[in-house]
C-alpha positions in Angstrom: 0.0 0.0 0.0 2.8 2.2 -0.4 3.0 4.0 -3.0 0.9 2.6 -6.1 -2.2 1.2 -5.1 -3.9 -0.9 -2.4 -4.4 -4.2 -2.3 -6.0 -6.8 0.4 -6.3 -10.1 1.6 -8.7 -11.7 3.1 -8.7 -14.9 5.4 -9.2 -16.5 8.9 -5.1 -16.9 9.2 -2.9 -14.0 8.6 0.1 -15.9 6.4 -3.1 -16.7 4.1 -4.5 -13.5 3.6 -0.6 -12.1 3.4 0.0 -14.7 0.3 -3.0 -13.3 -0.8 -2.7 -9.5 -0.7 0.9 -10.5 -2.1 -0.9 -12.6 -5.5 -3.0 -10.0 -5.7 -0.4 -7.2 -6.4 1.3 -9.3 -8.4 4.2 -11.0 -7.1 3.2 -13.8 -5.7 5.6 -15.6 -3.0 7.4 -19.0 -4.2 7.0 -22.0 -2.3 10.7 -23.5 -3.4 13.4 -22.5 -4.8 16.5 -20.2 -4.5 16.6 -17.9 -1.5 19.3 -15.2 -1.3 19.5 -13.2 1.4 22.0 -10.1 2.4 21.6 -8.7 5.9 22.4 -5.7 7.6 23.9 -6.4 10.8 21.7 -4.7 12.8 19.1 -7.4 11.4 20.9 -10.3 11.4 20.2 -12.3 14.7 16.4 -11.5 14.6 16.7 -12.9 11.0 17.3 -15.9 12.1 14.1 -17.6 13.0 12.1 -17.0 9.8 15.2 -17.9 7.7 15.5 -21.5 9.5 12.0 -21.8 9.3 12.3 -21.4 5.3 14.9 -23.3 5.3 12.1 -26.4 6.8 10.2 -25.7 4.2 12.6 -26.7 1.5 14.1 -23.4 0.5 18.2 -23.3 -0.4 20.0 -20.2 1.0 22.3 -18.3 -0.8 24.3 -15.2 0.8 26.6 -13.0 0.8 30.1 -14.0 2.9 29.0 -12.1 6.3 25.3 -12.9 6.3 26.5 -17.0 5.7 28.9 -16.9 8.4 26.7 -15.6 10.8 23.9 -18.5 9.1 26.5 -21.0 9.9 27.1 -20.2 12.7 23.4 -20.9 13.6 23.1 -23.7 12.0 21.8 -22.5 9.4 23.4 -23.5 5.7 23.9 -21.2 3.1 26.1 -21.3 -0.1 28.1 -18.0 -0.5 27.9 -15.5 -3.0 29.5 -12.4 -4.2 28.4 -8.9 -4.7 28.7 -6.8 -7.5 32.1 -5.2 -5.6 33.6 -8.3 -5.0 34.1 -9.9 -8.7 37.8 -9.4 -9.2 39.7 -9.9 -13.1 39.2 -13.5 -14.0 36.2 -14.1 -11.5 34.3 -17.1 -13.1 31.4 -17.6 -10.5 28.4 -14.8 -11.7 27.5 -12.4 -9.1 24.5 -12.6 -7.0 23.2 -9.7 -9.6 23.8 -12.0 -12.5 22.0 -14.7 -10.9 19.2 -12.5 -10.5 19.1 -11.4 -14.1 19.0 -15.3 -15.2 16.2 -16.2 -12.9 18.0 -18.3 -10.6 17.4 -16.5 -7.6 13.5 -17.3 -6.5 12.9 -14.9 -3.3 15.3 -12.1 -1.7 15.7 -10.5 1.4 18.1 -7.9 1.9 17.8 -5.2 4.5 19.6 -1.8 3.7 22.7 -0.9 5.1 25.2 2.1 4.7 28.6 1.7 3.5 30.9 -0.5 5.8 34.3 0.0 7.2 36.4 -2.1 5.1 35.7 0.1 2.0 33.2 -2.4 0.5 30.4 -0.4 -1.5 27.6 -2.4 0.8 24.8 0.7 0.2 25.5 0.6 -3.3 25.9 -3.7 -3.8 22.1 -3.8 -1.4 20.9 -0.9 -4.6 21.9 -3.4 -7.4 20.3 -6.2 -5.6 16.7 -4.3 -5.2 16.9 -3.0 -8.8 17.9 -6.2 -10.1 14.8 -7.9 -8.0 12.6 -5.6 -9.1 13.5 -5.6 -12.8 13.5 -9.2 -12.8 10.2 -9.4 -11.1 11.5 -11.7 -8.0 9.8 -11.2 -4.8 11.9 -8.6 -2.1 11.6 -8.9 1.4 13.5 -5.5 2.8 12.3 -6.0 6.7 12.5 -8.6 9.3 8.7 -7.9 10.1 7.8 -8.4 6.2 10.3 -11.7 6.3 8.1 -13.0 9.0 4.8 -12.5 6.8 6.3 -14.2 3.8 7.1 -16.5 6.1 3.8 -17.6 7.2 2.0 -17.0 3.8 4.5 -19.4 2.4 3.7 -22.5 4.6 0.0 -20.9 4.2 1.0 -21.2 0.3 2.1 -25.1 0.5 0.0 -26.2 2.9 -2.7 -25.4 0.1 -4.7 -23.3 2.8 -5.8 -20.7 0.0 -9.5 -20.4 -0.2 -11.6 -17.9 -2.5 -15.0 -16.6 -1.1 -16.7 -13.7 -2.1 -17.0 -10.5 0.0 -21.0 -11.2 0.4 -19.5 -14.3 2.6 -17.3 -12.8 4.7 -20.1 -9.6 5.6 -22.4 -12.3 6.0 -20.1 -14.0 8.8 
């Protein structure tokens, strides 16, 4: 509801009428797949939960070097990836941006962040990521909260708990 339009979704369970509102504004979440996620620090431990929870539900974690090592760490696996600012001469794995563009990458979550300390361009890498996502028409998660939601509408999503009724129904109730 942000900036272009409203949309809403209605059920008895909020992770059902989340995967709703989100099909209905045309990106709907995927239940599999690819799930890259970039972190800012200030995010990362209350990331945690919803990411393992994923994880349960059959989803394959990709990130960037900090955001695995603290997954790891938490027992939590993830296969690393590099930014945009990391590819050096003669890199031959793509980028997390080119894996975007080539529809590898099924769901993102990546939290801002401003630049870091060691001179890495980590405001301007977390910019390429969103654009890419957005060009490419992959679903974005930019907040723990919203994380949690996709969350819930996801296991809503493959647990088939989608129902349609008609606004008549739900006055009527």
């Amino acid at each position: 509801m942000r900036s272009t339009g409203e949309v809403m979704g209605l059920s008895d369970h909020f992770g059902t009428a989340y995967a709703k509102s989100q099909a209905g504004s045309g990106g709907p979440l995927p239940t599999s797949g690819n799930f890259f996620v970039s972190i800012a620090d200030r995010d990362k431990r209350h990331a945690i939960w919803p990411i393992k929870r994923l994880v349960d539900l059959g989803f394959r974690v990709l990130a960037t070097r900090g955001t695995a090592s603290v997954l790891r760490r938490n027992g939590i696996e993830a296969q690393e990836v590099l930014k945009l600012s990391e590819m050096g001469e003669g890199e031959t794995r793509p980028s997390i941006v080119e894996m975007i563009r080539s529809g590898e990458i099924d769901l993102i979550f990546n939290t801002p962040e401003g630049g870091s300390s060691s001179g890495e361009s980590t405001r301007e890498d977390g910019y390429l990521i969103r654009t890419a996502a957005v060009l490419a028409d992959i679903p974005l998660i930019t907040t723990v909260p919203g994380l949690g939601a996709a969350t819930q509408g996801i296991e809503s999503l493959q647990k088939g708990e989608i129902e349609v009724r008609s606004l008549q129904d739900w006055a009527a109730r």
